[in-house]
C-alpha positions as CSV (number, residue, x, y, z in Angstrom):
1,X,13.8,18.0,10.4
2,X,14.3,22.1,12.0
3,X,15.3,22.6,7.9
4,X,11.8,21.4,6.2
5,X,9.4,23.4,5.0
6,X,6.2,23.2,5.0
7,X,3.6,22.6,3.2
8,X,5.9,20.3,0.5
9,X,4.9,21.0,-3.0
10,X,3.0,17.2,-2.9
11,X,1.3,17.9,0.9
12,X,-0.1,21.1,2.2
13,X,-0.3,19.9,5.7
14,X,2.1,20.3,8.8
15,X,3.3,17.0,10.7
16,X,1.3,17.3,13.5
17,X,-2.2,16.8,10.8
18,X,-0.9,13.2,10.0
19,X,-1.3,9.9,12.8
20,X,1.7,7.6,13.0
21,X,0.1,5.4,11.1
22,X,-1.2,5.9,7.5
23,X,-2.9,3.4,5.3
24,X,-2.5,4.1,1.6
25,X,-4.7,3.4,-1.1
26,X,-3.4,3.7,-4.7
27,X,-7.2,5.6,-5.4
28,X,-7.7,9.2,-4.4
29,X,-11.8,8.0,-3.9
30,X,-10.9,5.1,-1.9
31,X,-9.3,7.5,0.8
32,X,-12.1,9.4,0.7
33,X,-14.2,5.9,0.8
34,X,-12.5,4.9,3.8
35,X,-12.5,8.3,6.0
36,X,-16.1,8.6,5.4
37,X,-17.0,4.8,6.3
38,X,-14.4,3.6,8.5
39,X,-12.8,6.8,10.6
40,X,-14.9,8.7,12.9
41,X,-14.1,12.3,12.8
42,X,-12.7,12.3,9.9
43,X,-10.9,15.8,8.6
44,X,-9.5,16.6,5.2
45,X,-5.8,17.5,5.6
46,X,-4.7,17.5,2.0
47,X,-6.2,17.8,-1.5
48,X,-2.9,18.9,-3.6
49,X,-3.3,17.2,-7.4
50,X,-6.8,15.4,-5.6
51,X,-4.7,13.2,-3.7
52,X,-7.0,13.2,-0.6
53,X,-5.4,12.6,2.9
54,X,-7.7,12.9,6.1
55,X,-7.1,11.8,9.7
56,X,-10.1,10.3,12.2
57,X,-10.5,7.7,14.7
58,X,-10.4,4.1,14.1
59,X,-11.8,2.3,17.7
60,X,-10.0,5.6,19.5
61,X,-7.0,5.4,17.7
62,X,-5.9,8.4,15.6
63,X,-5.2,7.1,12.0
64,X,-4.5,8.9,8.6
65,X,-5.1,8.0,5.2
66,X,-3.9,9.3,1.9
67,X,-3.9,8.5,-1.4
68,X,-0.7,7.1,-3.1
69,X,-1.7,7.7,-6.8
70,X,-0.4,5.4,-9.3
71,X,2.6,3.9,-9.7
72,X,6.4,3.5,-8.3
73,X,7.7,7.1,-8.9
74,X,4.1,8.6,-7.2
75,X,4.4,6.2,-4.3
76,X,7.8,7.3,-4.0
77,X,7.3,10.8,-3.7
78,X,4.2,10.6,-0.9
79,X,5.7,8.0,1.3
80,X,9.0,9.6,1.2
81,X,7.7,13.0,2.3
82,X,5.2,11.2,4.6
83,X,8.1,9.2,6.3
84,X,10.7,12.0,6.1
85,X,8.9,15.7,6.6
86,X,5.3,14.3,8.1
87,X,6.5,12.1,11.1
88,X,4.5,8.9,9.9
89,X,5.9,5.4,11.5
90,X,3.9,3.0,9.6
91,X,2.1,2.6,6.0
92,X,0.0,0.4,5.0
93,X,-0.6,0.0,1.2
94,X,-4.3,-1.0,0.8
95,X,-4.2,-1.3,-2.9
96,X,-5.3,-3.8,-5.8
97,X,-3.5,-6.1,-7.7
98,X,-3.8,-8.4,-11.0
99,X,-3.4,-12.3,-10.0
100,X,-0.8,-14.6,-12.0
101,X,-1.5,-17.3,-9.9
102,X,-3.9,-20.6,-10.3
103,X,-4.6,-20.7,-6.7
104,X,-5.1,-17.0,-5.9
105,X,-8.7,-15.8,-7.1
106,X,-10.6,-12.3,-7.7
107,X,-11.4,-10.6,-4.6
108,X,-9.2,-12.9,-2.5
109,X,-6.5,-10.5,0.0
110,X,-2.7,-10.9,-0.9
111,X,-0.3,-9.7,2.3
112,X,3.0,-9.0,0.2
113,X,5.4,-10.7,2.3
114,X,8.1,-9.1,-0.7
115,X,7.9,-7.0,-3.5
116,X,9.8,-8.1,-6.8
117,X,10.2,-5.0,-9.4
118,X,10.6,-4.5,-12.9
119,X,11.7,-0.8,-12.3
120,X,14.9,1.7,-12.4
121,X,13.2,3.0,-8.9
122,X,16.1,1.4,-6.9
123,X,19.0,2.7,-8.9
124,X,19.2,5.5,-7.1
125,X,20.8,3.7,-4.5
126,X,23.8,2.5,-6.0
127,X,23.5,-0.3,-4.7
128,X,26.1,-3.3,-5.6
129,X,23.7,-5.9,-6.4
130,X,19.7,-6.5,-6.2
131,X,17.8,-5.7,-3.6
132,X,15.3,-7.7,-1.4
133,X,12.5,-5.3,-0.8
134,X,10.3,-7.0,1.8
135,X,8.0,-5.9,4.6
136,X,8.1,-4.9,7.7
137,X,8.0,-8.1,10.1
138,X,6.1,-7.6,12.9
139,X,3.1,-6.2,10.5
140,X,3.0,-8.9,8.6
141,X,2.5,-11.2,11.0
142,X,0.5,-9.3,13.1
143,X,-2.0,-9.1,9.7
144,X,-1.6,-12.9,9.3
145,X,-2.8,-13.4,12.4
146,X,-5.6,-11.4,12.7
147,X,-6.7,-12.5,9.4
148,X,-6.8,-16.4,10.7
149,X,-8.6,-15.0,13.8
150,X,-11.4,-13.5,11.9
151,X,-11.5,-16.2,9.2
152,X,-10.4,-13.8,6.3
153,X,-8.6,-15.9,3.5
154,X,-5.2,-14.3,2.9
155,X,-2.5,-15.5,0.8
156,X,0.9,-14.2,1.8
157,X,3.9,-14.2,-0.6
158,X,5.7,-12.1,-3.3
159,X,4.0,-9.4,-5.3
160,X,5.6,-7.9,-8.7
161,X,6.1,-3.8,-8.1
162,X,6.1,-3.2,-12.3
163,X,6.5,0.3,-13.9
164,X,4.2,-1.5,-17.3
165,X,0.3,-1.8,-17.4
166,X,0.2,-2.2,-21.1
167,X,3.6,-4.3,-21.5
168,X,4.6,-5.5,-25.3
169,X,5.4,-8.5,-24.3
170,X,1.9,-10.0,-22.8
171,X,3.4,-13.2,-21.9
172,X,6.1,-11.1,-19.6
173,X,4.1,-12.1,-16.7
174,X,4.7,-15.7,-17.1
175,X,8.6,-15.1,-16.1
176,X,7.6,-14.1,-12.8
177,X,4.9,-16.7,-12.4
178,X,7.4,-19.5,-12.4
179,X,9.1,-18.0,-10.0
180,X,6.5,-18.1,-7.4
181,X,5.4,-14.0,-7.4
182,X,1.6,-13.9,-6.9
183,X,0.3,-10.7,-8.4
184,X,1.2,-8.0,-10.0
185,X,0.5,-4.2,-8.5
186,X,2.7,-1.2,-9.3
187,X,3.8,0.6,-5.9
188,X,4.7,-1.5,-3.3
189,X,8.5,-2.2,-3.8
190,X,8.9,1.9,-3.6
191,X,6.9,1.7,-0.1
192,X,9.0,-1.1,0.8
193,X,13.0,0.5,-0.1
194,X,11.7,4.2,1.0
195,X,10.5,2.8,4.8
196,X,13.9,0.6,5.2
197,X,16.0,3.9,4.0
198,X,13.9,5.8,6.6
199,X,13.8,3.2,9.4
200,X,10.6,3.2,9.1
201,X,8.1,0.6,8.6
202,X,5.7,-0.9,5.8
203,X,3.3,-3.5,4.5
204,X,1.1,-3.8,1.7
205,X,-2.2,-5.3,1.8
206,X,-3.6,-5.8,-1.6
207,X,-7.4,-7.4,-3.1
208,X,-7.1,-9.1,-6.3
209,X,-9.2,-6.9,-8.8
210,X,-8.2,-8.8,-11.6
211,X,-7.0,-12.0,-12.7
212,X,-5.0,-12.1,-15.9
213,X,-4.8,-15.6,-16.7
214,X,-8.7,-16.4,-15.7
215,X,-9.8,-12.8,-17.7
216,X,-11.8,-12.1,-14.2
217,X,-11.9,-8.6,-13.0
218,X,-14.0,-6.3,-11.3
219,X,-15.5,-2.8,-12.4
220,X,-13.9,0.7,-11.3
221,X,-16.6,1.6,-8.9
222,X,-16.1,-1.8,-6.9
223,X,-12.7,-1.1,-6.7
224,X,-13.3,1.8,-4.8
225,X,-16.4,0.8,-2.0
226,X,-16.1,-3.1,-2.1
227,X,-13.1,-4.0,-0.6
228,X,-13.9,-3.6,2.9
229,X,-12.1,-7.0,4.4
230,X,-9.0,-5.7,3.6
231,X,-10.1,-2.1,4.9
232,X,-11.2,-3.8,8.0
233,X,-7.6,-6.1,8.1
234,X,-5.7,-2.8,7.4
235,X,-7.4,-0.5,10.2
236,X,-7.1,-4.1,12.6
237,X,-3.6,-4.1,11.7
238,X,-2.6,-0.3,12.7
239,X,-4.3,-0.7,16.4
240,X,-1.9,-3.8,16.8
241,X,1.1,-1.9,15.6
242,X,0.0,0.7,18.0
243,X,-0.4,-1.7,21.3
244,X,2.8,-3.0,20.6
């Protein structure tokens, strides 16, 4: 890395102001959200574009969090640089999602176990067939667990990484519902592909903020204070990773 610059034209910061271990909201306000409430010490490390990224103490463990913004090609750029110019380990996507599934309600947590995509994110790669973009093992479990130890309800499978909110086909969902994917979210399969190309490591951890076929959803302000199980799973999660 003697060849980086810094600041990067996404993160005016220098590697030593980020903790090995970032969570990511998708919501510039829930990063603030969470290093007001959850991190003690909390200091503002970057603001470029309003994509807030502070760094506290979670139980005596140093801890960053930063905004991812929305969508595959804004994840892309902040956990690349995060992973490849900022010396970060571990991210943890602590995002929302919009349920396809019967079983899986609003509010309820979804570990993505895999992330499915509808997007020309991977191409890139020239890769010679389809990639499996899953998580990183030992987090997932280590989130499973904790979840059962503490009672949280979690429901761990495949989420759908899609570049479309407003898609003109509105039964396009369906597709991937037969095939078993949970939810729909729009960053994680970038997370996932950028950590494996960097050796690094990710999971998402997403509440369902709305369900598509039950019409449920929650408002914009909840989205940003109320999700504080999966805040509390995601912070739980990072001091495991870091007692490994």
């Amino acid at each position: 890395m003697g060849n980086i610059k810094y600041p990067t034209p996404h993160i005016y910061a220098k590697p030593d102001d980020f903790a090995k271990t970032v969570l990511m909201p998708g919501d510039p306000l829930r990063s603030e959200y969470i290093a007001k409430n959850f991190l003690s010490s909390a200091k503002l490390i970057n603001n470029v574009r309003g994509i807030q990224g502070y760094t506290g103490e979670y139980k005596g463990m140093r801890i960053s969090v930063m905004a991812s913004g929305m969508g595959m090609p804004s994840m892309g750029i902040y956990s690349y640089e995060l992973f490849n110019f900022f010396g970060a380990e571990n991210i943890i996507r602590t995002g929302s999602a919009g349920a396809i599934q019967e079983k899986v309600n609003v509010n309820d947590i979804i570990l993505g176990m895999g992330a499915c995509t509808d997007s020309a994110y991977f191409h890139q790669f020239n890769l010679p067939g389809t990639y499996s973009a899953i998580s990183d093992f030992n987090m997932l479990i280590n989130a499973k667990n904790i979840a059962d130890k503490n009672n949280i309800a979690v429901h761990t499978g495949l989420l759908l990484s899609s570049d479309l909110f407003y898609d003109e086909n509105p039964n396009a969902y369906k597709q991937w519902q037969n095939v078993g994917v949970l939810a729909i979210e729009m960053e994680s399969a970038a997370l996932y592909i950028n950590a494996a190309k960097a050796k690094k490591h990710a999971l998402a951890i997403c509440t369902v903020s709305d369900h598509i076929i039950k019409h449920d959803s929650i408002s914009p302000q909840e989205r940003q204070t109320s999700f504080t199980k999966m805040i509390e799973l995601a912070l739980e999660t990072a001091l495991s990773i870091d007692n490994l």
